[in-house]
C-alpha positions in Angstrom: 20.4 -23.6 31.3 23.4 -25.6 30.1 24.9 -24.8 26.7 23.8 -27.7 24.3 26.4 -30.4 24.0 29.0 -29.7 20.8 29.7 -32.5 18.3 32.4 -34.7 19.9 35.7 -34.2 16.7 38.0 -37.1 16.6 41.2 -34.6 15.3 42.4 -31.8 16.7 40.7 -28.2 15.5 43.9 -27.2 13.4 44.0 -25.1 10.5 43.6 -26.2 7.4 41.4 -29.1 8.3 38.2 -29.4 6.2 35.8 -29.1 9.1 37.3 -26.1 10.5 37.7 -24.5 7.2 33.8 -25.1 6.7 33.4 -23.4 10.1 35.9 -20.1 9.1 33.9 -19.4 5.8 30.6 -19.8 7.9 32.1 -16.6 10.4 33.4 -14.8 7.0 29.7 -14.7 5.7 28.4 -13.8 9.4 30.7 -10.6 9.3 30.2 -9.8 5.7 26.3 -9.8 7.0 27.0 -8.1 9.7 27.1 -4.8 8.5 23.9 -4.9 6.5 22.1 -6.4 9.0 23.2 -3.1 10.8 22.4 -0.4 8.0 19.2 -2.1 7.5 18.1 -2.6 11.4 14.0 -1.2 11.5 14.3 -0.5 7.9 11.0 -1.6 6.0 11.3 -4.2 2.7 8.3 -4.8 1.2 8.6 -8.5 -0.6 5.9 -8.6 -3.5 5.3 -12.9 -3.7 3.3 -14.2 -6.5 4.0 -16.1 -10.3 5.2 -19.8 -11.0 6.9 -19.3 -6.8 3.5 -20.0 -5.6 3.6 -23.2 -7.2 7.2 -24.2 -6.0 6.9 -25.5 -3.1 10.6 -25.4 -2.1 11.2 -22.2 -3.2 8.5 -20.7 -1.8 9.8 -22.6 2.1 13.0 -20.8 1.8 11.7 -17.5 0.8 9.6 -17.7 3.5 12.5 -18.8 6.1 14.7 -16.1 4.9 11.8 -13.7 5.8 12.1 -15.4 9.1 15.4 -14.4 9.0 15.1 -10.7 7.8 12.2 -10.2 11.1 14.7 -11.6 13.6 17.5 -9.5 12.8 15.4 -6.7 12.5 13.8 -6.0 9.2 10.6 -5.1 9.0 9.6 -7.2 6.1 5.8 -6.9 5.0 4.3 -9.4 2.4 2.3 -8.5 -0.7 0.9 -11.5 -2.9 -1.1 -12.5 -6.0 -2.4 -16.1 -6.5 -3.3 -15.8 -10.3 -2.7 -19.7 -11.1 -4.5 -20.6 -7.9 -7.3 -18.9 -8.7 -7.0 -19.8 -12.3 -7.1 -23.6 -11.1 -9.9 -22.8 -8.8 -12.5 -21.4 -12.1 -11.7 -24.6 -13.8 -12.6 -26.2 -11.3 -15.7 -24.7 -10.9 -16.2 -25.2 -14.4 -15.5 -21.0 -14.8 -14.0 -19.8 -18.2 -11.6 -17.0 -17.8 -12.3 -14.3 -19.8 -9.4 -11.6 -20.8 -9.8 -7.6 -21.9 -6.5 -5.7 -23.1 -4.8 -8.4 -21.1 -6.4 -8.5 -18.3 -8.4 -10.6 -16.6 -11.8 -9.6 -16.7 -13.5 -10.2 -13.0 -17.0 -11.1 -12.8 -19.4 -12.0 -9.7 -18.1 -15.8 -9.8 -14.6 -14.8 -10.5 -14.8 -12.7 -7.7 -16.5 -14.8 -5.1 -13.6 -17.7 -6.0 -10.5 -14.8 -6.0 -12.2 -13.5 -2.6 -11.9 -17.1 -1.3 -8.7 -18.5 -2.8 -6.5 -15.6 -2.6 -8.1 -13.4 0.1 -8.9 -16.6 2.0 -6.8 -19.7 1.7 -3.3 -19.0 0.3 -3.3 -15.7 2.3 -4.1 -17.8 5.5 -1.3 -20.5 3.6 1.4 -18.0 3.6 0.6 -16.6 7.4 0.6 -20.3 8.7 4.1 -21.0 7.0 6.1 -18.2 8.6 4.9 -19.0 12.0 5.4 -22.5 11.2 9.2 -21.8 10.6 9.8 -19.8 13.9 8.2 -16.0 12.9 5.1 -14.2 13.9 3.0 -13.5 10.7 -0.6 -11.9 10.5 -2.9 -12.3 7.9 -4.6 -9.2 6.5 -7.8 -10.2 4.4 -11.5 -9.1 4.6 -12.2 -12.6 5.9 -13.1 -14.4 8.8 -14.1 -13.1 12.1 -12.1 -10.0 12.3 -12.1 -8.2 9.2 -8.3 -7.2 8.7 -8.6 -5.6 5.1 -6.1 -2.7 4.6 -6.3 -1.9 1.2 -8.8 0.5 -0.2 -9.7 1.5 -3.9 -11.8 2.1 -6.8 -12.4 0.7 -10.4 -9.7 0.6 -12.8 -10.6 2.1 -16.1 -9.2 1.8 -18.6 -8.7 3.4 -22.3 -8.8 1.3 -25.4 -7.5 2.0 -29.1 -10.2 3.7 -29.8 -11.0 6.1 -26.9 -13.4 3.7 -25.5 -13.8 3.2 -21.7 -12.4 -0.7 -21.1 -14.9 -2.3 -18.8 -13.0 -5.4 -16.8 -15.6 -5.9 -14.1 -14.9 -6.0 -10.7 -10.9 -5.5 -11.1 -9.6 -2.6 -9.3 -7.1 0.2 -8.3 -5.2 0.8 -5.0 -6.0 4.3 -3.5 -5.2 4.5 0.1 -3.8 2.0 2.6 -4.4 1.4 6.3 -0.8 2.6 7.2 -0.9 2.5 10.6 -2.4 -0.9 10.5 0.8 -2.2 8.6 3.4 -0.5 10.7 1.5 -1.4 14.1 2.3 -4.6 13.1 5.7 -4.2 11.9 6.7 -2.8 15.3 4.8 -5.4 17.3 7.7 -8.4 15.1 4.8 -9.1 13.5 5.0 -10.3 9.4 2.1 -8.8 7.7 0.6 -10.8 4.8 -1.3 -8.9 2.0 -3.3 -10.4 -0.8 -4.0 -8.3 -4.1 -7.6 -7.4 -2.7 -8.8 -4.1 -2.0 -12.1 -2.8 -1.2 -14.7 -0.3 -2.8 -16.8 2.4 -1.7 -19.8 0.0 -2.2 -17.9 -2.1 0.8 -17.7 -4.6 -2.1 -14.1 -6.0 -2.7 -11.8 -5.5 -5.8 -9.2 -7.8 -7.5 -5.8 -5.5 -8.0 -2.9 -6.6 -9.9 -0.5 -7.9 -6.9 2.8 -5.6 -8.5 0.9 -2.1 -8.3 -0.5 -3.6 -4.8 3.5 -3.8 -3.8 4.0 -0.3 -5.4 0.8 1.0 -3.2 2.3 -0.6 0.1 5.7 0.1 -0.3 4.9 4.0 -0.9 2.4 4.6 2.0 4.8 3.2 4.4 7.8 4.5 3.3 9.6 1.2 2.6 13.3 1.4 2.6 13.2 -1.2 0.1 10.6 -2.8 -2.9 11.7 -6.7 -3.3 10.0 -8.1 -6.9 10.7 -11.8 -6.3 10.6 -13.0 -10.2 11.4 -16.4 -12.6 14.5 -14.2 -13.9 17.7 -13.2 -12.1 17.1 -9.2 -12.5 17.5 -7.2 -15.7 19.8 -8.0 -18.5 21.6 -6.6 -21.2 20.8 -9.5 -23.3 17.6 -11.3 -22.3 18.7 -14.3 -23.2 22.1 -14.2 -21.4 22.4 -15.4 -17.4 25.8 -13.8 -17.4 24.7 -10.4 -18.8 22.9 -9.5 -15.7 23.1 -5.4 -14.2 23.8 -5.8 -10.8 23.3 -2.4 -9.7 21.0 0.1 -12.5 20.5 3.9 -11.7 17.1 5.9 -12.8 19.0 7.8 -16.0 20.8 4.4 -17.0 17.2 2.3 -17.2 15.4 4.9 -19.2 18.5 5.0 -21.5 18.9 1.0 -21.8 14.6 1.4 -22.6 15.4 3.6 -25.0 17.8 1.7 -27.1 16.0 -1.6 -26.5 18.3 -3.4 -24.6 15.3 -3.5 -22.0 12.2 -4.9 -23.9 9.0 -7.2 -23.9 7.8 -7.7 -20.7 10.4 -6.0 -18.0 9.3 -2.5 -19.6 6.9 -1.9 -17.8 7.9 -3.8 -14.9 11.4 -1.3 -14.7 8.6 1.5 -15.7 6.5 0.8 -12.9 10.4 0.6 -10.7 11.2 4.2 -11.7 7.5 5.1 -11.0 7.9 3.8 -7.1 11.3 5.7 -6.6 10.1 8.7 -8.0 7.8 8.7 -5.0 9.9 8.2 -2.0 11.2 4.0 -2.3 14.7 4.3 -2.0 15.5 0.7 -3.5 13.5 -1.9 -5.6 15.1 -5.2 -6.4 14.2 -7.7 -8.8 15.5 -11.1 -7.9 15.3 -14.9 -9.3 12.6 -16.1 -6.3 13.8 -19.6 -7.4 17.1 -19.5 -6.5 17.8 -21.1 -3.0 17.7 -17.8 -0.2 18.2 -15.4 -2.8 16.7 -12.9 -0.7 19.4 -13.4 1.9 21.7 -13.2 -0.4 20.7 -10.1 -2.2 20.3 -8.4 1.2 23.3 -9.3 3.0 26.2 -10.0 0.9 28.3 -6.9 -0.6 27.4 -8.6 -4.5 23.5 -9.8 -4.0 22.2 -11.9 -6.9 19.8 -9.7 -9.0 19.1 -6.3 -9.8 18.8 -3.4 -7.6 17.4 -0.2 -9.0 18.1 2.8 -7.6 16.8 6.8 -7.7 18.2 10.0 -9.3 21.0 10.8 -7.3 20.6 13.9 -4.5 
């Protein structure tokens, strides 16, 4: 087969000229890639989707093609979702009123059956379609359907209130063992999988999980190389309210400390908690990342800078 035809260029291809120029910065970014795209050859990312990114539909398309793009060079990128607005939209529509306990959502039989459907069903299915839409191969693991591809297994969360009482928050759940060879069977196949926040009981009856300790469940089992948290904000800060204050690169001693004196505080506590949790058990890197910015997973992956936040262990 022919090469396909270049563009036709009415000037010669010197130096200096705007087109060329374009073209020379295009090659610097494809050897700056380069090596990471080595160092990180068969290594597993797990990429935890799920927030106000599920409701962007632009950002969403290029976090899916830069997964694309992670699977063709070699990564072995696995996908971990939530779908609370989505399902949220689906109880209203049903005329369903959510009801909350110590935060939570509280998961009845209707909540259930519409969570089962929307996230283990529909937007799973969504997300699968999308990446095989944009030139990957992506495989939807949910409990529905013909084949029943569920990987994630678990229990009831309980819960403690103020007062010693046991919080009862229905049929919400707790990861405690995944299908690993499922996953990585997959993963060496080129295959994407795609993961909703569902796992099932011992009853054979399915439980809704909070999509972040899903990613955290995944990430350990399978001994991902990396934990990607794609969020609304560009990583962790030492002001909250300032872009420009952002930590590119944050070590296990230095988070606990920037906790400590309150420089990390409202909701990214627990989220950087949860971070120091997952390295403590065998992650060796967990990023958190602004989802909305255009291919900010390339770019935290493959340029020496990267974009957000990357957390890393106590040193060997």
């Amino acid at each position: 087969m022919r090469d396909s035809p270049r563009p036709h260029h009415t000037h010669p291809l010197e130096p200096g000229r705007p087109y060329v120029q374009d073209a020379i910065e295009k090659a610097d970014v494809l050897i700056e890639a380069m090596g990471w795209i080595r160092e990180f050859r068969d290594k597993v990312t797990v990429i935890k989707l799920g927030g106000s990114l599920l409701d962007d539909a632009d950002a969403l398309r290029h976090l899916l093609v830069d997964i694309v793009f992670m699977e063709t060079v070699g990564m072995r990128p696995i996908v971990v979702h939530g779908g609370g607005k989505a399902i949220s939209r689906a109880m209203a529509e049903a005329g369903v009123e959510p009801r909350f306990v110590e935060g939570r959502r509280y998961t009845d039989d209707q909540t259930l059956e519409i969570a089962c459907r929307v996230l283990g069903g529909e937007l799973n299915e969504w997300i699968a379609d999308r990446i095989e839409e944009f030139g990957g191969r992506a495989m939807p693991l949910n409990h529905l359907g013909e084949t029943d591809n569920n990987v994630l297994f678990g229990e009831p969360l309980k819960l403690t209130g103020a007062e010693g009482e046991e919080v009862d928050l229905g049929h919400v759940g707790t990861v405690t063992r995944v299908d690993r060879d499922s996953i990585e069977n997959l993963c060496y196949a080129g295959q994407v999988p795609v993961i909703p926040s569902l796992c099932r009981g011992a009853d054979g009856r399915m439980l809704n999980v909070n999509a972040d300790t899903v990613a955290m469940a995944v990430a350990q089992a399978v001994g991902a190389d990396k934990l990607v948290y794609l969020s609304d904000v560009n990583g962790v800060r030492l002001d909250k309210d300032d872009d420009g204050s952002l930590i590119h690169t944050l070590g296990a001693p230095e988070a606990r400390g920037l906790i400590e004196r309150g420089a990390i505080a409202g909701g990214m506590i627990p989220k950087v908690e949860a971070c120091l949790e997952t390295l403590a058990r065998g992650v060796r890197k967990i990023h958190i990342i602004d989802g909305r910015l255009r291919h900010s997973l390339l770019l935290e992956i493959y340029t020496n800078s990267g974009v957000g936040t990357m957390i890393v262990g106590e040193p060997e």
